[in-house]
C-alpha positions as CSV (number, residue, x, y, z in Angstrom):
1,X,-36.4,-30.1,28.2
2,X,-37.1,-26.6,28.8
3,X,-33.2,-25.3,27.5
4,X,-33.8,-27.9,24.4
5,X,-37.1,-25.7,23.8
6,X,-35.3,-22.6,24.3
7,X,-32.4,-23.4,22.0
8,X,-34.8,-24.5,19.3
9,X,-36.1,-21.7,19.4
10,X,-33.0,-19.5,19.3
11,X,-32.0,-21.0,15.9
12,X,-35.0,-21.3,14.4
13,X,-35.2,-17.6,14.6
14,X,-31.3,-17.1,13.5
15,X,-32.3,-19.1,10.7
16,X,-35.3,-17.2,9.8
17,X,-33.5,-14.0,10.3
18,X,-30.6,-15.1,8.2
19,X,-32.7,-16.4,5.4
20,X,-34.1,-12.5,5.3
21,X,-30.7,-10.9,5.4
22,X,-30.5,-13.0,2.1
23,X,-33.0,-11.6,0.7
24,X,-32.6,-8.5,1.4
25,X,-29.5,-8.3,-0.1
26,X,-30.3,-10.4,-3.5
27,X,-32.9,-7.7,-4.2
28,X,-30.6,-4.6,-3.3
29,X,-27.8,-6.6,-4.7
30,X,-29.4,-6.7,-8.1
31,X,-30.8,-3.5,-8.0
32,X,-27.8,-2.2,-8.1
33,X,-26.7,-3.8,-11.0
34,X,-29.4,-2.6,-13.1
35,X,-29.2,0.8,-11.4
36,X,-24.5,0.4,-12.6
37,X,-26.0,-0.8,-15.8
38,X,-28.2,2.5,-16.3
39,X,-25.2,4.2,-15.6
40,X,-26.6,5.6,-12.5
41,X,-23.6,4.7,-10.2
42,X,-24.4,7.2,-7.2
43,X,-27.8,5.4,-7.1
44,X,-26.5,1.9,-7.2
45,X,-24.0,3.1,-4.3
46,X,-27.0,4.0,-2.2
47,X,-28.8,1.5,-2.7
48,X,-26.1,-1.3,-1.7
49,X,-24.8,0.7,1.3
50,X,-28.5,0.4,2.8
51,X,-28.1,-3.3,3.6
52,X,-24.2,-3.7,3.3
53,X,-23.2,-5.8,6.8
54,X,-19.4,-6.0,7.9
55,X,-19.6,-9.6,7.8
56,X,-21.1,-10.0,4.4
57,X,-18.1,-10.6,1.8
58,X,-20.5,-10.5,-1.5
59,X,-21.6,-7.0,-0.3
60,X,-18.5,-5.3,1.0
61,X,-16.5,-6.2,-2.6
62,X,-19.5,-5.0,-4.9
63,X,-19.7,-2.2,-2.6
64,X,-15.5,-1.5,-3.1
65,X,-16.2,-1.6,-6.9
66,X,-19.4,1.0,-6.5
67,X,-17.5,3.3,-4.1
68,X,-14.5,3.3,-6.6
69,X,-16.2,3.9,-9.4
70,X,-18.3,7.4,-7.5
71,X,-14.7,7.6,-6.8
72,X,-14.7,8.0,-3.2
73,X,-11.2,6.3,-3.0
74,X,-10.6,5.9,0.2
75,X,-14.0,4.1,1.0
76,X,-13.4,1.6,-2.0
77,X,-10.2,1.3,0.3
78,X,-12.0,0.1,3.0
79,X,-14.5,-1.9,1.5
80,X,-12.3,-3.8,0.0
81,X,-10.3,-4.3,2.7
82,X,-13.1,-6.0,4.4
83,X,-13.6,-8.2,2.2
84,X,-10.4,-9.6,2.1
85,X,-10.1,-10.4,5.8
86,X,-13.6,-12.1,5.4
87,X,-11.8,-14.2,2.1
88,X,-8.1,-14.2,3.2
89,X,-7.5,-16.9,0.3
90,X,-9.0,-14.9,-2.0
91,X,-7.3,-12.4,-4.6
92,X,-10.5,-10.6,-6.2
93,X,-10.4,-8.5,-3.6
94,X,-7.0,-7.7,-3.5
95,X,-7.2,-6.6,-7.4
96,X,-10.1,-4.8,-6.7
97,X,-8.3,-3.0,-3.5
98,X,-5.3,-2.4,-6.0
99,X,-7.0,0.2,-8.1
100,X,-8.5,2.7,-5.3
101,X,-4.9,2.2,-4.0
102,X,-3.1,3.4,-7.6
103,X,-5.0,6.2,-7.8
104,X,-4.1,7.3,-4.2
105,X,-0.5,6.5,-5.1
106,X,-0.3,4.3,-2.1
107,X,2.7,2.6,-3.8
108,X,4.1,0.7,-0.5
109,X,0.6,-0.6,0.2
110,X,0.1,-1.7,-3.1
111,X,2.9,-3.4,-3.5
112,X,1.9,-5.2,-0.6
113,X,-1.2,-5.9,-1.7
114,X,0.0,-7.6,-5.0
115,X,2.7,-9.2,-2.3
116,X,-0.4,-10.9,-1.0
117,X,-2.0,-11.8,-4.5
118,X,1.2,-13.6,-5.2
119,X,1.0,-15.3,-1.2
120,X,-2.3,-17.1,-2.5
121,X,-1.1,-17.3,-6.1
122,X,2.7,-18.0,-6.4
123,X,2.6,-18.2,-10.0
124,X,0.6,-15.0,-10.7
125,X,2.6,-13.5,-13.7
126,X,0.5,-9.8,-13.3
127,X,1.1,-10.2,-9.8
128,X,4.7,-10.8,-9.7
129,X,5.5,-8.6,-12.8
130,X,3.8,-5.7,-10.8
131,X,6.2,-6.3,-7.8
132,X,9.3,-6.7,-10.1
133,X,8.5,-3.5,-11.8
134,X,8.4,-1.7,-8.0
135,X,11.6,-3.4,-6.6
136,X,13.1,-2.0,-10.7
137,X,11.9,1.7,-9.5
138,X,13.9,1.3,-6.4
139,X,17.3,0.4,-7.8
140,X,16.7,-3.4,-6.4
141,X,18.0,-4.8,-9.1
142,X,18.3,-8.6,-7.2
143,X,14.6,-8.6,-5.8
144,X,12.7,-7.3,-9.2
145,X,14.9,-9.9,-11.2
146,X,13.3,-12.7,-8.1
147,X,9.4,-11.3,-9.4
148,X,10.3,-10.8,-13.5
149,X,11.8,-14.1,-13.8
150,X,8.4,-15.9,-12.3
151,X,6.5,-13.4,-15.3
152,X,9.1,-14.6,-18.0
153,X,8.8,-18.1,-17.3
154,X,5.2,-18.1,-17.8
155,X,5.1,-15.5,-20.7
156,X,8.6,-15.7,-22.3
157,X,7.0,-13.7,-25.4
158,X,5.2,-10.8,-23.6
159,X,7.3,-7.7,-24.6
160,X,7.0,-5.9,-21.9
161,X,8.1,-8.6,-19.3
162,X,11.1,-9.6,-21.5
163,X,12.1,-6.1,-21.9
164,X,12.5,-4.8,-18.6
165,X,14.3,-8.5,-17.5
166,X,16.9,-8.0,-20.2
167,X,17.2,-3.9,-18.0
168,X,17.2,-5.9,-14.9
169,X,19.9,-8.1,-16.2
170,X,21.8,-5.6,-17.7
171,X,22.1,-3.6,-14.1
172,X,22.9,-6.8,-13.0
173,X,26.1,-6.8,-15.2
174,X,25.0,-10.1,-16.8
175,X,26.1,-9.3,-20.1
176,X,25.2,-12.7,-21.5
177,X,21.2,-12.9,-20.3
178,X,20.6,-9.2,-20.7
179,X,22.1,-9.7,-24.8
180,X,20.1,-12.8,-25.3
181,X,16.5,-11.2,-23.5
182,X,17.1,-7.7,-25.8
183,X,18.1,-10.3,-28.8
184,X,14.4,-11.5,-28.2
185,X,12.8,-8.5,-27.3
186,X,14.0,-7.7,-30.9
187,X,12.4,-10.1,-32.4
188,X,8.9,-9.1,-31.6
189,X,9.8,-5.5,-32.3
190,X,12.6,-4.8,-34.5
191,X,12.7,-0.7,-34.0
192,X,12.3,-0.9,-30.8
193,X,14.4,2.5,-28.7
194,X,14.8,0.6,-25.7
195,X,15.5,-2.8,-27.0
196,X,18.2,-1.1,-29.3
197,X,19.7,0.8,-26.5
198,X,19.4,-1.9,-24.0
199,X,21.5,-4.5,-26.6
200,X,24.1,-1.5,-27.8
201,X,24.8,-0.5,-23.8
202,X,24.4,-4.6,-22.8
203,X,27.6,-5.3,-25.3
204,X,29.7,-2.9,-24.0
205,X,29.6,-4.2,-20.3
C-alpha cells in the first residue's frame, strides 16, 4: 500500500511538473514570435534558449530557425539536428537543417540530409532534384539521372528539371531522350542558350 502511495505520488508530481514545462514554453514560445515579428531576432533567440530542453522537438526546431536567422550557423546545425533524432519521420527539420548546412558549404552533409528527406518521402521532387543536381556536379551521370527522373515524372514541365535531364541524358549518350527533353525544354523557352546548345551538341552524338 505504502509503494502504491509512493508511486502516486511520483507521477502526480511528473505530471504537475510536465504540465509547467508546458507552460513555460507556450509563453516563451510565443514571445518569441512576437519578439521575430518585431524584427528583434537576437531577443527572440534569448528568450527561447532560456527554457529550450534537449528533449523538446517544438523548441529545438524554432530554436534552429532563430539561431539561423542571428546566423550563428553552426548552432542552427545543432539544433536542428536535435530535432530530427527526436522526429526521425519527419522532414521539417531536415529542410530546416539544409539551409545552415548551404551556407557552411557542407555539401556531403547536405546531400545526405536531402538523402534522408527523400528516405521519409520517396517521391519528394525538391528532394530528389537536389540530390540529382549533386551526383550531375560529380560527373555521375547514372546516379543524378536515378534522382532527375523521380523530379521529371512528377513535374514534366518545370524547366529547370527537364533541362538538366535532357544534360544528364546527353552525357549519357542517349541521343534520342536527351533530343526529345531539349525539344521540350524548347517549348517553354524558345531562346533558350542551353536548350539550344544542349539539342545542337545532342544531334551530333
Amino acid at each position: 500500500m505504502k509503494s502504491l502511495l509512493i508511486f502516486s505520488s511520483l507521477l502526480f508530481c511528473s505530471q504537475f511538473l510536465l504540465a509547467q514545462d508546458y507552460e513555460t514554453l507556450k509563453k516563451a514560445y510565443n514571445q518569441s514570435l512576437e519578439e521575430e515579428y518585431a524584427k528583434s531576432y537576437a531577443k527572440a533567440y534569448q528568450t527561447l534558449k532560456a527554457v529550450c530542453q534537449e528533449n523538446s522537438y517544438e523548441a529545438n526546431l524554432r530554436m534552429g530557425w532563430l539561431a539561423y536567422v542571428n546566423e550563428k550557423y553552426d548552432e542552427a546545425v545543432k539544433y536542428y539536428k536535435t530535432a530530427a533524432k527526436l522526429k526521425p519521420n519527419s522532414t521539417e527539420s531536415l529542410w530546416g537543417l539544409a539551409s545552415p548546412l548551404t551556407v557552411l558549404q557542407k555539401w556531403e552533409e547536405l546531400n545526405n540530409t536531402y538523402l534522408q528527406i527523400i528516405k521519409n518521402d520517396p517521391k519528394n521532387s525538391l528532394a530528389n532534384y537536389y540530390v540529382g543536381l549533386y551526383y550531375y556536379a560529380e560527373k555521375n551521370y547514372a546516379k543524378a539521372n536515378q534522382y532527375f527522373s523521380v523530379s521529371f515524372e512528377l513535374n514534366p514541365m518545370d524547366f529547370e528539371i527537364c533541362r538538366m535531364s535532357a544534360w544528364t541524358f546527353y552525357f549519357l549518350k542517349n541521343k534520342e531522350k536527351s533530343i526529345e527533353l531539349f525539344n521540350r525544354c524548347l517549348i517553354m523557352n524558345q531562346t533558350n542558350p542551353s536548350a539550344l546548345e544542349g539539342i545542337k551538341l545532342a544531334k551530333s552524338l
